[in-house]
C-alpha positions in Angstrom: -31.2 12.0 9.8 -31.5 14.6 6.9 -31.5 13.5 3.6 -27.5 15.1 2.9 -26.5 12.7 5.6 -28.5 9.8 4.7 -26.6 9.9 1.3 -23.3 10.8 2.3 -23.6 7.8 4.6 -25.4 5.7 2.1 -22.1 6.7 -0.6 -19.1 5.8 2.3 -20.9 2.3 2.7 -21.0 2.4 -0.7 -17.2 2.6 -0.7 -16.8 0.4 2.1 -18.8 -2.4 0.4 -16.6 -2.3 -3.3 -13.3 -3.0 -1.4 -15.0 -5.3 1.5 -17.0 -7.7 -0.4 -13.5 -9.0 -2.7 -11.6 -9.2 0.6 -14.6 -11.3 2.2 -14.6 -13.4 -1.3 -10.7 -14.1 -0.8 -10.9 -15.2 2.5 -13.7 -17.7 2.3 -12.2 -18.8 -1.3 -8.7 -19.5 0.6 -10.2 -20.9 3.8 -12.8 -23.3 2.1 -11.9 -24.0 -1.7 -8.3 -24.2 -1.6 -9.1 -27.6 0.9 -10.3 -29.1 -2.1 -7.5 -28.4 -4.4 -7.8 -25.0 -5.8 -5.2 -22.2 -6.2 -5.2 -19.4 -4.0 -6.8 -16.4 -5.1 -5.3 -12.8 -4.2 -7.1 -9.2 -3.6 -7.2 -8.3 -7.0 -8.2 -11.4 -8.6 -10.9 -11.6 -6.2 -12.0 -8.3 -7.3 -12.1 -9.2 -10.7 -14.4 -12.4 -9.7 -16.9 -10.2 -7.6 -17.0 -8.1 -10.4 -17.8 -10.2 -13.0 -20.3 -12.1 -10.6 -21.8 -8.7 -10.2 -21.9 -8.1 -13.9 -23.3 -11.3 -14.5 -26.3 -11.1 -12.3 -27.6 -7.7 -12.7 -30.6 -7.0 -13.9 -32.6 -3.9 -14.0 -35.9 -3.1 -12.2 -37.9 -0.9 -11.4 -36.0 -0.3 -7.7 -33.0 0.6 -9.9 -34.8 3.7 -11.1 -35.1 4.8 -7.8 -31.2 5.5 -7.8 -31.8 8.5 -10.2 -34.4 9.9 -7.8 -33.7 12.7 -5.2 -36.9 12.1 -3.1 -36.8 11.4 0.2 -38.2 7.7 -0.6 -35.4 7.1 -2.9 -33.4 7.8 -0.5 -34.7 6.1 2.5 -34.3 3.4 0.2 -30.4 3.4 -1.2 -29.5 4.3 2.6 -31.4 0.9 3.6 -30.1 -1.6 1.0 -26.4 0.0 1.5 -26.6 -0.7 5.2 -27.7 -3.8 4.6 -25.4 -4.7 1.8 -23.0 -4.1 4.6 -23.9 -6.4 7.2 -24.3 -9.0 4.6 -20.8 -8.7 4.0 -19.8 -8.9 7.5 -22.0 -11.4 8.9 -20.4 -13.6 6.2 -16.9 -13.1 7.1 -18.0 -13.8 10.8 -19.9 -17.0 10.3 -17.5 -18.2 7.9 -14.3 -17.3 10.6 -16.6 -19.3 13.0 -16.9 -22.7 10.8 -13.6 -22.3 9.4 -12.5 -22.9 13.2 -14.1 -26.0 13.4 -12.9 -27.0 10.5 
Protein backbone atom coordinates (compact mmCIF):
# COMPACT_ATOMS: atom_id res chain seq x y z
CA UNK A 1 0.00 0.00 0.00
CA UNK A 2 1.46 3.45 -0.92
CA UNK A 3 1.81 5.93 1.46
CA UNK A 4 -1.42 8.32 -0.34
CA UNK A 5 -3.57 5.27 0.35
CA UNK A 6 -2.29 4.41 3.68
CA UNK A 7 -3.48 8.00 4.77
CA UNK A 8 -6.52 8.42 2.88
CA UNK A 9 -7.51 5.10 4.53
CA UNK A 10 -5.97 6.05 7.88
CA UNK A 11 -8.30 9.68 7.55
CA UNK A 12 -11.94 7.63 6.52
CA UNK A 13 -11.30 5.45 9.75
CA UNK A 14 -10.60 8.46 11.16
CA UNK A 15 -14.05 9.65 10.30
CA UNK A 16 -15.64 6.38 10.90
CA UNK A 17 -14.25 6.32 14.51
CA UNK A 18 -15.60 10.16 15.62
CA UNK A 19 -19.22 9.21 14.77
CA UNK A 20 -18.79 5.28 15.79
CA UNK A 21 -17.23 5.52 19.13
CA UNK A 22 -20.59 8.04 20.66
CA UNK A 23 -22.99 5.53 18.99
CA UNK A 24 -21.05 2.47 20.67
CA UNK A 25 -21.07 4.81 24.10
CA UNK A 26 -24.95 5.15 23.75
CA UNK A 27 -25.74 1.78 23.29
CA UNK A 28 -23.76 0.24 26.14
CA UNK A 29 -24.88 3.35 28.41
CA UNK A 30 -28.72 2.43 27.51
CA UNK A 31 -28.27 -1.30 27.64
CA UNK A 32 -26.23 -1.49 30.95
CA UNK A 33 -26.59 1.86 33.05
CA UNK A 34 -30.03 2.70 32.58
CA UNK A 35 -30.72 -0.96 34.53
CA UNK A 36 -29.48 0.70 37.47
CA UNK A 37 -31.49 3.80 37.33
CA UNK A 38 -30.00 6.29 34.97
CA UNK A 39 -31.53 8.40 32.22
CA UNK A 40 -31.09 7.50 28.80
CA UNK A 41 -28.62 9.14 26.95
CA UNK A 42 -29.06 10.15 23.11
CA UNK A 43 -26.46 10.46 20.04
CA UNK A 44 -25.45 13.86 20.74
CA UNK A 45 -25.20 13.81 24.39
CA UNK A 46 -23.08 10.81 24.01
CA UNK A 47 -20.96 12.69 21.79
CA UNK A 48 -20.46 15.33 24.06
CA UNK A 49 -19.44 12.65 26.88
CA UNK A 50 -16.81 10.89 24.50
CA UNK A 51 -15.66 14.16 23.93
CA UNK A 52 -14.99 15.42 27.05
CA UNK A 53 -13.65 11.90 28.10
CA UNK A 54 -11.32 12.34 25.28
CA UNK A 55 -10.38 15.82 26.33
CA UNK A 56 -9.93 14.73 29.73
CA UNK A 57 -7.37 11.99 29.12
CA UNK A 58 -5.11 13.30 26.58
CA UNK A 59 -1.86 13.78 27.05
CA UNK A 60 0.87 14.53 24.70
CA UNK A 61 3.89 12.30 23.87
CA UNK A 62 6.28 11.82 21.92
CA UNK A 63 4.00 9.38 19.42
CA UNK A 64 1.90 12.47 19.01
CA UNK A 65 4.66 14.21 17.16
CA UNK A 66 4.62 11.63 14.78
CA UNK A 67 1.24 13.01 13.51
CA UNK A 68 3.11 16.08 11.97
CA UNK A 69 5.51 13.78 10.18
CA UNK A 70 5.22 12.81 6.47
CA UNK A 71 7.65 9.80 6.64
CA UNK A 72 6.78 6.66 5.87
CA UNK A 73 7.17 5.49 9.67
CA UNK A 74 4.79 8.12 10.73
CA UNK A 75 2.63 6.89 8.63
CA UNK A 76 2.83 3.22 9.08
CA UNK A 77 2.06 4.30 12.41
CA UNK A 78 -1.31 6.68 12.23
CA UNK A 79 -2.58 3.83 9.64
CA UNK A 80 -1.94 1.15 12.57
CA UNK A 81 -3.42 2.90 15.59
CA UNK A 82 -6.57 4.06 13.34
CA UNK A 83 -7.19 0.48 12.30
CA UNK A 84 -6.93 -0.44 15.56
CA UNK A 85 -8.95 2.28 17.11
CA UNK A 86 -11.47 0.79 14.91
CA UNK A 87 -11.77 -2.70 15.93
CA UNK A 88 -11.68 -1.50 19.39
CA UNK A 89 -14.81 0.14 18.77
CA UNK A 90 -16.42 -2.73 17.23
CA UNK A 91 -15.26 -5.56 19.23
CA UNK A 92 -16.96 -3.53 22.11
CA UNK A 93 -20.25 -3.18 20.58
CA UNK A 94 -20.10 -6.95 19.73
CA UNK A 95 -19.17 -8.32 23.17
CA UNK A 96 -21.34 -5.95 24.82
CA UNK A 97 -24.54 -7.10 22.26
CA UNK A 98 -23.36 -10.63 23.36
CA UNK A 99 -23.67 -10.05 27.38
CA UNK A 100 -26.47 -7.75 26.94
CA UNK A 101 -28.29 -11.04 25.61
CA UNK A 102 -27.73 -12.81 28.55
CA UNK A 103 -28.66 -10.36 30.48
Amino acid sequence: MTDKQMKTTTNIFGVINLFMTPLVFMTMWNWYVTQIGAPHVGYWLSFGIVLLIDFSIYTPSYLNTLVYQDSHEAIDFKFKKSIGGTTLVVWTLVLGFLIHLFV
